[in-house]
C-alpha positions as CSV (number, residue, x, y, z in Angstrom):
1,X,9.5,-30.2,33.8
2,X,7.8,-32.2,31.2
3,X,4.6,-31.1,31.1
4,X,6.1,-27.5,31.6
5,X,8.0,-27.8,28.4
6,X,5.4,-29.8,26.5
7,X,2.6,-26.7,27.6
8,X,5.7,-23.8,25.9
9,X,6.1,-26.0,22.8
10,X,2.2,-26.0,22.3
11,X,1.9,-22.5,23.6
12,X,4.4,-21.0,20.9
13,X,3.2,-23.1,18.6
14,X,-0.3,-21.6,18.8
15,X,1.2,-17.8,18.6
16,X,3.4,-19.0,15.7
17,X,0.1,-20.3,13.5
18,X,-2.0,-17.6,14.6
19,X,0.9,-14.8,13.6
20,X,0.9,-16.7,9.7
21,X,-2.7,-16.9,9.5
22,X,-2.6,-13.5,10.6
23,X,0.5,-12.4,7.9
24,X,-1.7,-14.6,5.3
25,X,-5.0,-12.9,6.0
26,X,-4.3,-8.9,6.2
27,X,-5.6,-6.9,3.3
28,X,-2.3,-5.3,2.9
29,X,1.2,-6.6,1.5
30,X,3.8,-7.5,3.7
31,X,7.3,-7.8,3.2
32,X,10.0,-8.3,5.7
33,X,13.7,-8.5,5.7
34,X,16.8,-9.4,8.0
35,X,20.0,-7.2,8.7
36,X,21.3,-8.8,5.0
37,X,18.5,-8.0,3.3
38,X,17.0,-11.2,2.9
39,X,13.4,-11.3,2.6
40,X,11.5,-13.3,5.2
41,X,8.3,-12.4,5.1
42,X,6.6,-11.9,1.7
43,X,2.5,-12.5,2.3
44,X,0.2,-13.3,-0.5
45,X,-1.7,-9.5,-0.5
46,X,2.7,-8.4,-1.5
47,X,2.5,-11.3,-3.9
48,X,-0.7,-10.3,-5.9
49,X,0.3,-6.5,-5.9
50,X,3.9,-7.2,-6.9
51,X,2.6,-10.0,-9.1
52,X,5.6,-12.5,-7.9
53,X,5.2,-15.8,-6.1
54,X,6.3,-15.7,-2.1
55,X,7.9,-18.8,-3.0
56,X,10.1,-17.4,-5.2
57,X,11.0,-14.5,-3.2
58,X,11.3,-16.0,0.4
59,X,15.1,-15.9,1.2
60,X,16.3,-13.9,-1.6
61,X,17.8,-10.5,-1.7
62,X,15.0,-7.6,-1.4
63,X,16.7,-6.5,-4.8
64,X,14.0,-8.8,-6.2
65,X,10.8,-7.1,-5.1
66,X,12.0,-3.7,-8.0
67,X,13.7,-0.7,-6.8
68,X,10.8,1.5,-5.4
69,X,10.5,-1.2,-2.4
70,X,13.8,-2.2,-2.4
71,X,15.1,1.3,-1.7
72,X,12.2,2.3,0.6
73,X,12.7,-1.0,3.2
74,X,16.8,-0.5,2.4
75,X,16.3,3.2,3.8
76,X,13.8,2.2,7.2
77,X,16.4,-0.8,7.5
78,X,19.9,1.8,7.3
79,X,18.1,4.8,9.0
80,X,16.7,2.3,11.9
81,X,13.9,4.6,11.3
82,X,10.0,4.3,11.0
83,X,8.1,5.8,7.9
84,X,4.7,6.2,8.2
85,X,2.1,6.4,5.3
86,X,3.7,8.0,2.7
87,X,2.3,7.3,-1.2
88,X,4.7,6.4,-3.9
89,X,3.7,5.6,-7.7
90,X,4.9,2.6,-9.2
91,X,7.2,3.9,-12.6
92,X,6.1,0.9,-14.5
93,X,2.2,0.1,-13.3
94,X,1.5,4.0,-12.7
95,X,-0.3,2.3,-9.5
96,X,-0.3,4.8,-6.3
97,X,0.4,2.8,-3.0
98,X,0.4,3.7,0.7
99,X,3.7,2.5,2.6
100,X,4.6,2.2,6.1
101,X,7.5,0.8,7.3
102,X,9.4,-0.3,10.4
103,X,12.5,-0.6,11.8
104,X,13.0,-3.8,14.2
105,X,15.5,-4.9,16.9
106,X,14.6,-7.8,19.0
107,X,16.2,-10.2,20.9
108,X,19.3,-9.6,18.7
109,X,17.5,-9.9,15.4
110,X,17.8,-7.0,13.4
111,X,15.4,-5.8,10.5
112,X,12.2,-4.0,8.9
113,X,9.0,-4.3,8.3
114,X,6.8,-3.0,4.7
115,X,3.3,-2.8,5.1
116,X,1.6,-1.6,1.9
117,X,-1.6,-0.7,-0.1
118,X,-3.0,-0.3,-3.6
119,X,-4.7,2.9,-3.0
120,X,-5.5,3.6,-7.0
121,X,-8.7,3.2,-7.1
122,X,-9.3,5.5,-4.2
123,X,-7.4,8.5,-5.8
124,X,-9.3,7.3,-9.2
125,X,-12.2,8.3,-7.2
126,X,-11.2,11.6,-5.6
127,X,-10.4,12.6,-8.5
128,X,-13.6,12.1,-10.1
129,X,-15.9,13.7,-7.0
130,X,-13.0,16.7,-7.4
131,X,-14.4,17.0,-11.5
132,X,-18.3,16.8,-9.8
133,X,-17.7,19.1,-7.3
134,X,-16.3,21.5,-10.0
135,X,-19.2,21.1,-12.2
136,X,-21.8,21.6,-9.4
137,X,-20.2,25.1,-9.2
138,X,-20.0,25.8,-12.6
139,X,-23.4,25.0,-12.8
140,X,-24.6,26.8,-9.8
141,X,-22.8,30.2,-11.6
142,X,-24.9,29.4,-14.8
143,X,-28.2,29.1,-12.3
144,X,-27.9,32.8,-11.0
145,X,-27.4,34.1,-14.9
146,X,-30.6,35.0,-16.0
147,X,-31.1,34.1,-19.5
148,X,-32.0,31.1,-20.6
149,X,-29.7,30.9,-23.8
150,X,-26.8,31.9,-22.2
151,X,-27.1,29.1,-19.3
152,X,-27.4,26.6,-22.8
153,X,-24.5,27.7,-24.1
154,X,-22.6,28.0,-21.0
155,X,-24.1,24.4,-19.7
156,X,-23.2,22.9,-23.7
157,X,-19.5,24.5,-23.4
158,X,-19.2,22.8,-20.1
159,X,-19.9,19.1,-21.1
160,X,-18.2,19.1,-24.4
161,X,-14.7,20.1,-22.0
162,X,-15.6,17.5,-19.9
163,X,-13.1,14.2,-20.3
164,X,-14.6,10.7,-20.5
């Protein structure tokens, strides 16, 4: 019975460091709370993109993390519902992030789950092929125009109105 118990212990033990090296080492945040709303899971991708220490956070209310968070996780937590991949801008950073969330119930232990993404750079970007793509066209109009002053002062009007 011994060596039975000693081989759980060890075995649980292993799954327990493997699932905080795995909370630690995602490149998303992750934030998780209990039926009170207690954080008790804040990894260090939340911490950077909230800019907060997990120290600070772990145990408190989820009223600490700003309202945008705090009423998405409240919402998957009162619902007991799952939201999946929805964007929400940050009022104060103007930063767009991906959420998903999760309701939880196991073993009597009742909560959610908030797994999140800085996606700004990546609507920086479409944004900016969207502004190519419309010049290629406008410059593809000013190619089937036949006169050569006309496509120079089409082409000049063009890249003073362009921003940047």
């Amino acid at each position: 019975m011994a060596v039975e118990n000693a081989f759980l212990y060890r075995e649980a033990n292993h799954r327990k460091i493997l699932n905080e090296n795995l909370l630690e080492n995602i490149p998303c945040g992750v934030i998780a709370i209990n039926s009170n709303g207690r954080i008790n899971a804040f990894n260090k991708n939340a911490a950077k993109m909230l800019d907060m220490s997990s120290h600070d956070i772990l145990g408190k209310d989820v009223k600490h993390i700003g309202s945008l968070f705090t009423d998405i996780i409240l919402r998957t937590l009162k619902d007991k519902k799952t939201y999946e991949m929805r964007e929400v801008v940050h009022p104060t950073t103007h930063l767009t992030y991906s959420v998903s969330t999760s309701f939880f119930d196991t073993s009597g232990e009742i909560g959610a789950v908030m797994i999140f993404s800085d996606i700004s750079e990546i609507r920086k970007l479409q944004s900016s092929l969207s502004t190519v793509a419309e010049f290629e066209k406008k410059l593809k109009q000013l190619e089937s125009r036949t006169s050569p002053s006309g496509i120079g002062t089409e082409l000049g009007k063009m890249l003073v109105a362009q921003p940047g």
